[in-house]
C-alpha positions as CSV (number, residue, x, y, z in Angstrom):
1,X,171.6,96.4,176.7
2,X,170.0,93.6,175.4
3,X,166.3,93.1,177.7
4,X,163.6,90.5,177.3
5,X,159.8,92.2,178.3
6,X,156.9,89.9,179.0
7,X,153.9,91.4,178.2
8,X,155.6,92.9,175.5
9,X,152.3,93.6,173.6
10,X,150.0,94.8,176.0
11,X,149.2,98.3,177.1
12,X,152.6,99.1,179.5
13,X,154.5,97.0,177.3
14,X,154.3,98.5,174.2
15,X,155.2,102.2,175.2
16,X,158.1,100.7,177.5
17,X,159.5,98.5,173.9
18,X,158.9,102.0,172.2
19,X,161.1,104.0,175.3
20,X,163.7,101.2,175.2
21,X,164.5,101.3,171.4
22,X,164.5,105.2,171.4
23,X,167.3,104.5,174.1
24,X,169.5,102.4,171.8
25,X,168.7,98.9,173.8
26,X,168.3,95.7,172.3
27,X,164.5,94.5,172.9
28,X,163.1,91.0,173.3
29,X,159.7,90.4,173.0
30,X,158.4,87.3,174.6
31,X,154.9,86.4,172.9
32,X,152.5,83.4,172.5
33,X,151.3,84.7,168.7
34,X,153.8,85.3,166.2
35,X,153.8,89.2,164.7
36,X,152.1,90.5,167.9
37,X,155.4,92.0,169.0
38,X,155.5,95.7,169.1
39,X,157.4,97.3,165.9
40,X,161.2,97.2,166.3
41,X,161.5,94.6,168.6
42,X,162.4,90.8,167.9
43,X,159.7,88.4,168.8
44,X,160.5,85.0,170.0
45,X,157.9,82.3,171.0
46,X,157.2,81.7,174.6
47,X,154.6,81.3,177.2
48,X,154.6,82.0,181.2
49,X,153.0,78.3,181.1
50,X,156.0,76.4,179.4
51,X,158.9,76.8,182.1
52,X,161.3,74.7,180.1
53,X,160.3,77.2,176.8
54,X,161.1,80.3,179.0
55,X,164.7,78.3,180.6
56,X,165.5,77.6,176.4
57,X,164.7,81.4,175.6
58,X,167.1,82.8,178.5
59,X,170.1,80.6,177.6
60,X,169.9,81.1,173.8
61,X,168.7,85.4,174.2
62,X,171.0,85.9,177.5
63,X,169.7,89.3,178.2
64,X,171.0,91.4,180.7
65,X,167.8,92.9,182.0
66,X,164.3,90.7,181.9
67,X,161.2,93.2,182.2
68,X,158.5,91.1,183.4
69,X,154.8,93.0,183.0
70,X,152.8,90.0,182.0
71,X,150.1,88.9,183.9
72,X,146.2,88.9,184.3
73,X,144.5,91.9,185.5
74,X,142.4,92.7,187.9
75,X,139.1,92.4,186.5
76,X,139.9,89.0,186.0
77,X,137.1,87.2,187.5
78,X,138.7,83.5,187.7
79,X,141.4,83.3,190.9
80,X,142.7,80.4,189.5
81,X,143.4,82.3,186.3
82,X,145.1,85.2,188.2
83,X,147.0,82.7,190.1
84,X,148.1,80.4,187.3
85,X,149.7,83.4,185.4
86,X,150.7,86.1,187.6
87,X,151.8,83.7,190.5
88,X,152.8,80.2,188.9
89,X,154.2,82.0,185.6
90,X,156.2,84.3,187.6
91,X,157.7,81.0,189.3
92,X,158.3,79.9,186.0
93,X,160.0,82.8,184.6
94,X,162.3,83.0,187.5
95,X,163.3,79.3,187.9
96,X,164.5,80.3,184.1
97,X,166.5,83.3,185.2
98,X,167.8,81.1,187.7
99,X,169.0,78.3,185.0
100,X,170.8,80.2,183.3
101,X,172.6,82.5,186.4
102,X,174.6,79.5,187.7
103,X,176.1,78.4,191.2
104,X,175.2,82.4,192.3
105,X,171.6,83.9,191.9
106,X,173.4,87.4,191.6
107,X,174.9,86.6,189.0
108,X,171.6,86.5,186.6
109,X,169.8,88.9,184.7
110,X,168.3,91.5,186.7
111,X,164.8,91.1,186.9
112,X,162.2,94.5,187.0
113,X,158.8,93.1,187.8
114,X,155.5,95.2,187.6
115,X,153.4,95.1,190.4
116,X,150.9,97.0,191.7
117,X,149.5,99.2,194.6
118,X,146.1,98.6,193.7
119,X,145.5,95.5,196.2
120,X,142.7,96.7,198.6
121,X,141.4,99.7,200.4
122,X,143.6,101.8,202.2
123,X,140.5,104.2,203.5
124,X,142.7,107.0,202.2
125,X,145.9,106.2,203.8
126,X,149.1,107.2,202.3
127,X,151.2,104.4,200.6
128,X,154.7,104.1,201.4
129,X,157.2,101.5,200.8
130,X,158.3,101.2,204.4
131,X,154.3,99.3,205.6
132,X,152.6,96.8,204.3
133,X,149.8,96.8,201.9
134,X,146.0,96.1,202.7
135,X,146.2,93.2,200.7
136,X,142.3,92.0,200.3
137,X,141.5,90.8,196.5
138,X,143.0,88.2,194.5
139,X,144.7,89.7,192.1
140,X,146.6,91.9,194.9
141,X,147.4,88.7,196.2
142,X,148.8,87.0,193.6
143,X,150.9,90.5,192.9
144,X,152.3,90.1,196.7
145,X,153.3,86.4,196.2
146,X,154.7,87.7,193.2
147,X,157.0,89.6,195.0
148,X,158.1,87.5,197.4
149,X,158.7,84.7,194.8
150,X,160.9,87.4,192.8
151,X,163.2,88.4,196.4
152,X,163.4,84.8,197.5
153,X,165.3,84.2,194.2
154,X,168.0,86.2,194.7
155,X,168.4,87.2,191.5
156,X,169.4,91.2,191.3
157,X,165.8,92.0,191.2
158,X,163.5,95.2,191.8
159,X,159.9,95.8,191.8
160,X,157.5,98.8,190.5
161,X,154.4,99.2,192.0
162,X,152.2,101.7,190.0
163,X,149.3,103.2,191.3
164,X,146.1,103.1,188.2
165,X,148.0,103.4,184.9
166,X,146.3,105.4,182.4
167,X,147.1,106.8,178.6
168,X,146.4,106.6,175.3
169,X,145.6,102.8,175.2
170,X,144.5,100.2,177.9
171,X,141.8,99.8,179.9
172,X,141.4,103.7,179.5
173,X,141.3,103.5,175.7
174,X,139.4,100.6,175.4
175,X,136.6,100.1,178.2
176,X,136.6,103.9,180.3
177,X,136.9,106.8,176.5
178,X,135.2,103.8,174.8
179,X,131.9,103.4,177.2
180,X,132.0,107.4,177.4
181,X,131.9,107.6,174.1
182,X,128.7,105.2,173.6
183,X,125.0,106.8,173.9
184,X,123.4,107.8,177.2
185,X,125.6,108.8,180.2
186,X,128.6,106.7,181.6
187,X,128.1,105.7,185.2
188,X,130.4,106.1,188.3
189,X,130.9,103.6,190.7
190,X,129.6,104.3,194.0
191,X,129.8,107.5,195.4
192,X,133.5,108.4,193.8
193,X,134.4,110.4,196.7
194,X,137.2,107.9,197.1
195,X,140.9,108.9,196.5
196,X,142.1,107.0,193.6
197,X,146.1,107.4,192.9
198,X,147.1,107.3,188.8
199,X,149.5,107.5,187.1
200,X,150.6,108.0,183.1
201,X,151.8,105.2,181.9
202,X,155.2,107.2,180.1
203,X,155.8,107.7,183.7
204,X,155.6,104.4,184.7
205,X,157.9,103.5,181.8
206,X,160.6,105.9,182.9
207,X,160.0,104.6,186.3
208,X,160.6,100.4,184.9
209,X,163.7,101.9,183.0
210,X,165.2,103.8,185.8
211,X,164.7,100.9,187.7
212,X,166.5,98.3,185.6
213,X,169.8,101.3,185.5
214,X,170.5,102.3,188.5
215,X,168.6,100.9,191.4
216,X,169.6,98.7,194.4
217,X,168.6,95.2,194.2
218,X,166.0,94.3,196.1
219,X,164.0,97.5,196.3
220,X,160.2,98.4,196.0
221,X,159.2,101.7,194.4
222,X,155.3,103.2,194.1
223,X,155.1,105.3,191.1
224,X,152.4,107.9,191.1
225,X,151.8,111.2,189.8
226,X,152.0,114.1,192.4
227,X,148.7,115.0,193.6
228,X,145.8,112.4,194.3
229,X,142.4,112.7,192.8
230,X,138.8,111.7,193.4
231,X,137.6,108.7,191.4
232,X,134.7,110.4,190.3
233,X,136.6,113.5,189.4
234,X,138.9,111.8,187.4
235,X,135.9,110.1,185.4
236,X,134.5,113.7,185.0
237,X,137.9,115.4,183.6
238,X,137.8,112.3,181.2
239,X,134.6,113.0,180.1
240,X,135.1,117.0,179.5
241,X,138.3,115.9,178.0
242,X,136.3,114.7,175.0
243,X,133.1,116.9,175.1
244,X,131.0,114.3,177.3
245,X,128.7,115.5,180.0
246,X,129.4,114.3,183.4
247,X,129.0,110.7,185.0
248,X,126.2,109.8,187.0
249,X,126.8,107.4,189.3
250,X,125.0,103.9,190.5
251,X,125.2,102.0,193.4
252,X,128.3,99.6,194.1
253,X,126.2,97.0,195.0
254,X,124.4,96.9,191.2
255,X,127.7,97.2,189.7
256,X,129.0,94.0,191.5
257,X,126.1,92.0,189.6
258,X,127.8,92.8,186.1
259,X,131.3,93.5,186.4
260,X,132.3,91.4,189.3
261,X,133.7,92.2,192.7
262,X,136.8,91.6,191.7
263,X,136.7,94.5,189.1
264,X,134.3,96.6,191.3
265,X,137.3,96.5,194.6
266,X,139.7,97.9,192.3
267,X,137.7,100.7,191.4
268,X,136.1,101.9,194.8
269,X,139.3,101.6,197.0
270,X,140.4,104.8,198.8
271,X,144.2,105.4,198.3
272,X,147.1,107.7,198.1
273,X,150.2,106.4,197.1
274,X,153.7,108.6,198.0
275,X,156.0,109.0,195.5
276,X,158.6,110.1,197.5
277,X,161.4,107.2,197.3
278,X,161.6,106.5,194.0
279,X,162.6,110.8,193.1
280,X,164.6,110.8,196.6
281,X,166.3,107.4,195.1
282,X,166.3,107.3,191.3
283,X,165.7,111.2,190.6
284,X,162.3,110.0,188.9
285,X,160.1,113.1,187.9
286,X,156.0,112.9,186.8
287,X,156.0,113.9,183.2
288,X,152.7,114.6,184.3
289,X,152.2,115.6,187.8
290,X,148.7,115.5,188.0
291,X,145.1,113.7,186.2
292,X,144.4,117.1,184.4
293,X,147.7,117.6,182.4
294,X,148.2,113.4,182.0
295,X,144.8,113.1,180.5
296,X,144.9,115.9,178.5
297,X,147.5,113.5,177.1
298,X,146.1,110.4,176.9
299,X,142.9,111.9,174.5
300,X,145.6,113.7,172.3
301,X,146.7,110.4,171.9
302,X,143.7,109.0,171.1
303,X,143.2,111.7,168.0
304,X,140.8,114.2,171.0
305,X,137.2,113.8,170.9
């Protein structure tokens, strides 16, 4: 199959271009820098911001599957920002898949778009496909609008929603092993008794790639490993991981002051997200089923300690 991926060169993106060209397929990388496009792939010039770009990319590429994981995350502290790209750009992106379906949306490429779970505080409740989300920070609601953008197209569309993604790159990589790895002792967030749901990001690829085969149009899956963990413990099995003492921890309150709430809500909600549909649905399967074996991983990745 031939497939176009946004967000081609960041952290999801890269392992799901590496996934999809040990599977034989065709892969598209859409990028605003020439060369930044993962190895193997073909790189073709295009920005979320440039609708006419992205309608001149679908009609020449013609892809049968459009992976869209670009976006701005949520430690991004300007809304407008978060809105432009992972709201407006989705428009975009979509009004292109549209051009080039024709007379019947359903006829297009079908679209797999990465969203999220992580939009507020569930207080510990389970996360199912069937209720709605406790939507409560910008970047969860600009992933919601996303959604509704993507079904209101009618193109033969389905959405991921991963829980935290972790692995050997990414925010785990590059701000949580990197600060551990700095003098004096990382700090927790808060008390860390909340529930955090993650998830490795090979799973998550499977779980984009399962999605773009076989499932239904219009369905929502959560993708999280099997058994929840505490954020604080997950911060501690990092830092054992790679010979660290454990975290201490400092108030939320301080922590607002430097990273921002934005950042700071993502990382003290209390969630559990249910896997449940997506193995009844799509036979998906945790290659790692819980934090301990998934970030025992992620560090081997990053060459241990």
């Amino acid at each position: 199959m031939r497939v176009l991926v946004t967000g081609a060169s960041g952290f999801i993106g890269r392992v799901l271009c590496e996934e999809l060209l040990n599977r034989g397929h065709e892969v598209i990388a859409l990028v605003r820098r020439a060369g930044s496009e993962p190895p193997g792939t073909r790189g073709v010039a295009g920005d979320l911001g440039d609708g006419g770009r992205l309608t001149q990319v679908l009609e020449e590429e013609r892809p049968g599957w459009v992976m869209h994981l670009a976006a701005e995350i949520a430690s991004q502290r300007s809304e407008r920002k978060l809105w432009e790209v992972n709201v407006q750009g989705t428009e975009r992106l979509l009004g292109a898949c549209l051009a080039v379906a024709g007379p019947d949306p359903s006829g297009g490429p079908r679209v797999v778009f990465c969203s999220t779970v992580v939009t507020g505080d569930a207080r510990g409740a389970l996360l199912t496909e069937e209720v709605p989300l406790p939507v409560q920070t910008p970047y969860g609601r600009s992933k919601q609008e996303g959604e509704r953008l993507l079904f209101q197209a009618g193109l033969p569309s389905v959405v991921i929603r991963p829980s935290h993604v972790y692995g050997p790159g990414g925010w785990y990589a590059n701000e949580l092993v990197a600060q551990l790895r700095k003098p004096g002792r990382f700090a927790v967030i808060g008390s860390g008794e909340n529930l955090w749901d993650v998830v490795h990001v090979r799973d998550v690829v499977d779980a984009l790639i399962l999605a773009a085969e076989s499932a239904p149009a219009g369905s929502i899956y959560h993708v999280a490993d099997d058994e929840p963990i505490t954020f604080y413990d997950f911060m501690a099995l990092t830092a054992r991981s790679i010979g660290i003492g454990a975290p201490r921890r400092i108030p939320a309150a301080l922590a607002r002051i430097v990273a921002g709430g934005n950042a700071v809500d993502a990382v003290v909600r209390s969630a559990r997200s249910s896997n449940g549909k997506i193995k009844r649905e799509l036979g998906w399967r945790p290659r790692f089923p819980n934090a301990a074996e998934g970030v025992a991983d992620a560090i081997a990745g990053l060459g241990g300690a």
